[in-house]
DRENVEXKOL-50193 format. One record per residue: x, z, y of N, C-alpha, C in turn; residue in three letters. Coordinates in nm, 2 decimals, padded with zeros to 4 digits. Layout:
BEGIN
    nxx    nzz    nyy   caxx   cazz   cayy    cxx    czz    cyy resn
      X      Z      Y      X      Z      Y      X      Z      Y  Ala
...
//
This chain:
BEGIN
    nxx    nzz    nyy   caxx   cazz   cayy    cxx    czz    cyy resn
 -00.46 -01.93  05.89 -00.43 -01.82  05.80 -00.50 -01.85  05.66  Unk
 -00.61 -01.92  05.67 -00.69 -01.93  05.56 -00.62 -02.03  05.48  Unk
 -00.53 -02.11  05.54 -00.51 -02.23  05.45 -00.38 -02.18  05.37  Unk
 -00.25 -02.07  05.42 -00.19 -02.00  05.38 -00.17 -01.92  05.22  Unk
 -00.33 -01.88  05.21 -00.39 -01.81  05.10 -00.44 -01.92  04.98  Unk
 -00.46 -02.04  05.01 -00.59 -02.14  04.95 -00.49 -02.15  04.86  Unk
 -00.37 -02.21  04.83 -00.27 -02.26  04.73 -00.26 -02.11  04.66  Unk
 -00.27 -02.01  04.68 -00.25 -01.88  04.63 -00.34 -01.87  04.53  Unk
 -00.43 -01.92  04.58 -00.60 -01.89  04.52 -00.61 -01.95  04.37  Unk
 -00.55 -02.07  04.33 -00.57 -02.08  04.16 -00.45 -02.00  04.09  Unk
 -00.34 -01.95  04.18 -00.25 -01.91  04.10 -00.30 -01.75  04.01  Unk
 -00.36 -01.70  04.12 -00.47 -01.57  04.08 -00.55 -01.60  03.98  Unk
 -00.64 -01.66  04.01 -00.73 -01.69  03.92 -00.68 -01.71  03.77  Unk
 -00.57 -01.80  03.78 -00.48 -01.80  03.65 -00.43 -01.68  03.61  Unk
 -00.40 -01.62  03.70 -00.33 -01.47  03.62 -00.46 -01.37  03.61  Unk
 -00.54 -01.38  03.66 -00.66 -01.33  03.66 -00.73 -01.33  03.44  Unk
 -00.73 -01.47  03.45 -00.79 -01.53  03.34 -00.73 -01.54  03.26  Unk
 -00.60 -01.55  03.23 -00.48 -01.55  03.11 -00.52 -01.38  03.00  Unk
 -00.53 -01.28  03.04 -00.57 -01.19  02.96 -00.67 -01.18  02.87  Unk
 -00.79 -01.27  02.96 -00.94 -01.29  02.92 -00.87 -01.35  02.78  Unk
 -00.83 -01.46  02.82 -00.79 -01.59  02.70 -00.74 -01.58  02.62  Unk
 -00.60 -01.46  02.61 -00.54 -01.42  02.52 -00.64 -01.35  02.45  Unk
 -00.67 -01.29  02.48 -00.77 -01.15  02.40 -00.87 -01.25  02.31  Unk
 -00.93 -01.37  02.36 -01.04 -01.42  02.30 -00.95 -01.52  02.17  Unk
 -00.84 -01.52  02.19 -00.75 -01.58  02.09 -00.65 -01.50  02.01  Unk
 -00.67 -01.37  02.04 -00.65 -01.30  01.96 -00.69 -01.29  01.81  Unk
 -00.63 -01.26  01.70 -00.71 -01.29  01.55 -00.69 -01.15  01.52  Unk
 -00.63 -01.05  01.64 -00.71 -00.89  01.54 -00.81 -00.84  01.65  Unk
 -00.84 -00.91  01.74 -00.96 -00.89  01.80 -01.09 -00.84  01.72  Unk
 -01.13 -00.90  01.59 -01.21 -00.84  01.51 -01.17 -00.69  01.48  Unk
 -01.03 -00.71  01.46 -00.98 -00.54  01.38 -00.97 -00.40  01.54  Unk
 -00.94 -00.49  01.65 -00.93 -00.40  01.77 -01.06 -00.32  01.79  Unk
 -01.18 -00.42  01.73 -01.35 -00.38  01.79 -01.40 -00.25  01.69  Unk
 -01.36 -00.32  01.52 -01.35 -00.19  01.42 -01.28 -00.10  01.45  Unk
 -01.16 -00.10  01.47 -01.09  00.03  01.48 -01.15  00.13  01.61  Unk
 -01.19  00.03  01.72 -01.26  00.10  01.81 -01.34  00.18  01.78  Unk
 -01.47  00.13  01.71 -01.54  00.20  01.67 -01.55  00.29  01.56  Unk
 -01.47  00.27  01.48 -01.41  00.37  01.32 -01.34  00.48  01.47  Unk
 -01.26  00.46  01.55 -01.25  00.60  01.65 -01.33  00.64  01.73  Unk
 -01.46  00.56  01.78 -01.53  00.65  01.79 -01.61  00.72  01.73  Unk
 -01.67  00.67  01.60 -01.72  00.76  01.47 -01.66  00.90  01.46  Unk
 -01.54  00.87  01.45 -01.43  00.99  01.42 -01.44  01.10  01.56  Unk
 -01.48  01.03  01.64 -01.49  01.13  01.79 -01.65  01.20  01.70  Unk
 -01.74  01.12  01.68 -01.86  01.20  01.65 -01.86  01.26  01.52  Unk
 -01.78  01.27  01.45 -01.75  01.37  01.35 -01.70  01.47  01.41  Unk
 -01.59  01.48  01.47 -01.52  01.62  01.57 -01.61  01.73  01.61  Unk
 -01.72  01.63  01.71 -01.80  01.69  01.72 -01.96  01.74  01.66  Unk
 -01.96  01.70  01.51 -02.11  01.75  01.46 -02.10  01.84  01.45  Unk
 -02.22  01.91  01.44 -02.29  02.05  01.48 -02.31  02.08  01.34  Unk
 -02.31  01.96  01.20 -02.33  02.00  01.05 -02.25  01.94  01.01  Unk
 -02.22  02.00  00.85 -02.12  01.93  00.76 -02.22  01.81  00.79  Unk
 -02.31  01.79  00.69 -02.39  01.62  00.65 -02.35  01.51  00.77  Unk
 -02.37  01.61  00.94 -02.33  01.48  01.01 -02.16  01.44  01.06  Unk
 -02.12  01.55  01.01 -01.96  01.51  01.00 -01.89  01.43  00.88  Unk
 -01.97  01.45  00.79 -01.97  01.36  00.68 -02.01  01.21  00.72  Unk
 -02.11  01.17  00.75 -02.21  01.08  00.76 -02.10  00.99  00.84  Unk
 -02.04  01.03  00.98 -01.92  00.96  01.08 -01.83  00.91  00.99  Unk
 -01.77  01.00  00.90 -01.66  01.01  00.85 -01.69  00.88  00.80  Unk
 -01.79  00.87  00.69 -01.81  00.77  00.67 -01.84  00.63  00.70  Unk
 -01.87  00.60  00.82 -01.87  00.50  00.91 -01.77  00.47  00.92  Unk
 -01.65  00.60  00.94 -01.54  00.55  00.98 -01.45  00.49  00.84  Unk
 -01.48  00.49  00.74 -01.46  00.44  00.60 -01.52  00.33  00.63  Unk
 -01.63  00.27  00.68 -01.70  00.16  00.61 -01.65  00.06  00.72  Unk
 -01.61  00.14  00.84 -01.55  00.06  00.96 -01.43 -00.03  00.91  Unk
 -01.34  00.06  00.81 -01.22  00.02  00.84 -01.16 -00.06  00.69  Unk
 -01.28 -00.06  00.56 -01.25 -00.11  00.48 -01.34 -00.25  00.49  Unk
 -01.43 -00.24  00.53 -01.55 -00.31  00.52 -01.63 -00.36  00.40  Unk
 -01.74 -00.45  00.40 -01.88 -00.48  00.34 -01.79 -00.48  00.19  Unk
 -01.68 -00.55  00.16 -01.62 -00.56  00.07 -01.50 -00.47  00.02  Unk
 -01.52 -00.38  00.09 -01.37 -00.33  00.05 -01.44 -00.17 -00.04  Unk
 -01.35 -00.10 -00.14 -01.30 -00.03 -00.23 -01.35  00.08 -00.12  Unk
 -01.46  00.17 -00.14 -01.48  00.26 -00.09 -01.63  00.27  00.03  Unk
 -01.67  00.13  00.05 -01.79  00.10  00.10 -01.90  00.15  00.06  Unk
 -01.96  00.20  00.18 -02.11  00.26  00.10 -02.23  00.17  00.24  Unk
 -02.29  00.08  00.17 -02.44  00.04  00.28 -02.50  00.15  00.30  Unk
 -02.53  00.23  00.22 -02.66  00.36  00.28 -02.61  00.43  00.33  Unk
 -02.46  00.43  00.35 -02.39  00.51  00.48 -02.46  00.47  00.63  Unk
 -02.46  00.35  00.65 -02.48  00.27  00.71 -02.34  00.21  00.79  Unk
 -02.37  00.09  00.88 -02.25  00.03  00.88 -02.22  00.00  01.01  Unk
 -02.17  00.03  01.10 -02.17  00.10  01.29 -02.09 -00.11  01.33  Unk
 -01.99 -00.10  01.25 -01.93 -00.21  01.24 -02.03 -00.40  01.18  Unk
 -02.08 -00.38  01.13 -02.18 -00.47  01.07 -02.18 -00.58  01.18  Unk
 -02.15 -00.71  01.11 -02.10 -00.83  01.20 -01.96 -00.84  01.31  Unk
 -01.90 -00.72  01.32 -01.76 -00.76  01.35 -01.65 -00.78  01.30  Unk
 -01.70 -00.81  01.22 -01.56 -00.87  01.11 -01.56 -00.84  00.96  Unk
 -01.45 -00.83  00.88 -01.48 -00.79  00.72 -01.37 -00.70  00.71  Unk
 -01.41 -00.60  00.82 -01.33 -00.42  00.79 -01.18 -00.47  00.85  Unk
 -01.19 -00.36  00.95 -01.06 -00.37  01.02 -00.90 -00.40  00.93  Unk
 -00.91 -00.31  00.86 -00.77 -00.33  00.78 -00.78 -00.50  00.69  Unk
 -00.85 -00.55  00.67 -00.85 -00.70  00.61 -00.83 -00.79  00.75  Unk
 -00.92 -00.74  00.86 -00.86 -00.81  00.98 -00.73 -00.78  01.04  Unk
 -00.70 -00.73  00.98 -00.53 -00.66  01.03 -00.45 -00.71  00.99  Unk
 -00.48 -00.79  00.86 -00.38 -00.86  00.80 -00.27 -00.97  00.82  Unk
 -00.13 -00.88  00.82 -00.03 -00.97  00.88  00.03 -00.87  00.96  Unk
 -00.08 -00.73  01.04  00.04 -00.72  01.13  00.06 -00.57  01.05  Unk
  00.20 -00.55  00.99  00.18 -00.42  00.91  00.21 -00.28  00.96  Unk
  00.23 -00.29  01.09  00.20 -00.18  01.12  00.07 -00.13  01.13  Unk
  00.00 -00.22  01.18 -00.18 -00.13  01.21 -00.24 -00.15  01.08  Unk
 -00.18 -00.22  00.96 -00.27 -00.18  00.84 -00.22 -00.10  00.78  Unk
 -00.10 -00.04  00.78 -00.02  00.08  00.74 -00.08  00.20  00.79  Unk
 -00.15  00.22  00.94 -00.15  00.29  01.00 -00.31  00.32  01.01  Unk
 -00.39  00.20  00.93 -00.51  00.19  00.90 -00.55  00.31  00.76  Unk
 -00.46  00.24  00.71 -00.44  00.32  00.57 -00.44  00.43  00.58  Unk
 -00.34  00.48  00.61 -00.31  00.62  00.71 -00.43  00.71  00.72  Unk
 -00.55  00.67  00.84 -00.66  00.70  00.90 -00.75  00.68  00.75  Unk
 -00.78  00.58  00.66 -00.86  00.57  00.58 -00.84  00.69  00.48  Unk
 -00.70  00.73  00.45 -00.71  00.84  00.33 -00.76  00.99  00.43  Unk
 -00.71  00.98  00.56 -00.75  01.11  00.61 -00.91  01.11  00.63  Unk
 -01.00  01.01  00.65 -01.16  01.00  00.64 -01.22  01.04  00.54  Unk
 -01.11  00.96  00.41 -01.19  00.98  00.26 -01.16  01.18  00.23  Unk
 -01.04  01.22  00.28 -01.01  01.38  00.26 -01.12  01.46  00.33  Unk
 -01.18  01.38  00.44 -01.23  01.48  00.53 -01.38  01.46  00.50  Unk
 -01.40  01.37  00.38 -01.53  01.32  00.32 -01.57  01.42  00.18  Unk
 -01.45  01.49  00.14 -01.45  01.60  00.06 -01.44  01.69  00.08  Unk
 -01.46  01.73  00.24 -01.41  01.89  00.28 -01.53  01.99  00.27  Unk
 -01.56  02.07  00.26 -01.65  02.12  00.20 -01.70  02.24  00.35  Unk
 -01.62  02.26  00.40 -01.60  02.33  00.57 -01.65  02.25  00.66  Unk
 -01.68  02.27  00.81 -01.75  02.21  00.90 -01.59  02.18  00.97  Unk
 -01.54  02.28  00.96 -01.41  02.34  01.03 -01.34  02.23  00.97  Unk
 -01.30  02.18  00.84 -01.20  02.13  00.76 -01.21  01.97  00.81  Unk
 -01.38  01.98  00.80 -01.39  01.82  00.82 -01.38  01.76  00.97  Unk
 -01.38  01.89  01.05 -01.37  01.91  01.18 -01.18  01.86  01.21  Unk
 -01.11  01.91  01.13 -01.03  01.89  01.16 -00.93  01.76  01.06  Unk
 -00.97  01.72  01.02 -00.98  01.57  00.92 -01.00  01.44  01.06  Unk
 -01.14  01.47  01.08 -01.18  01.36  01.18 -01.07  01.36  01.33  Unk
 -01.04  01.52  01.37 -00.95  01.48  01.46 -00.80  01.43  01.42  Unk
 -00.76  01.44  01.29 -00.64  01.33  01.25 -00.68  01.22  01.27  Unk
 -00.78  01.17  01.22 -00.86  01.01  01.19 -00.86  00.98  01.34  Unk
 -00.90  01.04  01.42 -00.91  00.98  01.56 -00.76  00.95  01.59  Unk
 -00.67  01.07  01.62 -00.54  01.00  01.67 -00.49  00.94  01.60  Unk
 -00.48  00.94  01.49 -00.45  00.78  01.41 -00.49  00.67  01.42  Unk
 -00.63  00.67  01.45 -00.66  00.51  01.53 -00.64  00.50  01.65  Unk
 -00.60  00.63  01.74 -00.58  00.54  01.86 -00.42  00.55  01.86  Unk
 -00.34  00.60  01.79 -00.18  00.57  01.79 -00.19  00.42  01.79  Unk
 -00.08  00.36  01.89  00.01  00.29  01.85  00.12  00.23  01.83  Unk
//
């Protein structure tokens, strides 16, 4: 019986390992890890307890998704993303749906970075979330 299984045994392994390998050759892999985290920023904006720390997410989730270089960056925000890439939507480039949809999430962060309500910004960050995790 065991010898049955043995020929079976690299074919697994191969289908096992094939996802690993795609994913690690993936080129929006950088942008998958930012957006991850620009949504979960946006989860801890939902829930702050103050404007300043619903603000402060929000902004992460700006600096997530434009990055170190991009139009809207603030360092004394601080940067949750810092070393995974150069801002999701620059890593995105090429595929236009998720930079469209980047965009999307970046103007609802920057609105919800003006909201003057806990409530408003409260409800800014929950667009920004399902926007990053739409696909």
């Amino acid at each position: 019986m065991t010898k049955r299984f043995h020929p079976v045994l690299p074919c697994l392994l191969l289908v096992l390992a094939l996802p690993l390998a795609a994913r690690a050759a993936d080129p929006h892999s950088a942008a998958s890890k930012q957006i991850a985290t620009a949504a979960a920023h946006a989860g801890m904006a939902m829930g702050a307890a103050d404007l300043a720390t619903a603000h402060a997410h929000l902004h992460h989730v700006v600096n997530c998704l434009v990055g170190p270089s991009g139009k809207g960056f603030d360092a004394k925000a601080g940067d949750p993303c810092k070393g995974m890439g150069h801002g999701a939507i620059a890593d995105a480039k090429g595929d236009t749906a998720t930079v469209d949809r980047l965009h999307v999430a970046l103007g609802q962060a920057e609105r919800g970075l003006k909201e003057r309500t806990l409530d408003a910004a409260h409800a800014d960050a929950k667009q920004v979330m399902e926007t990053l995790q739409a696909k």
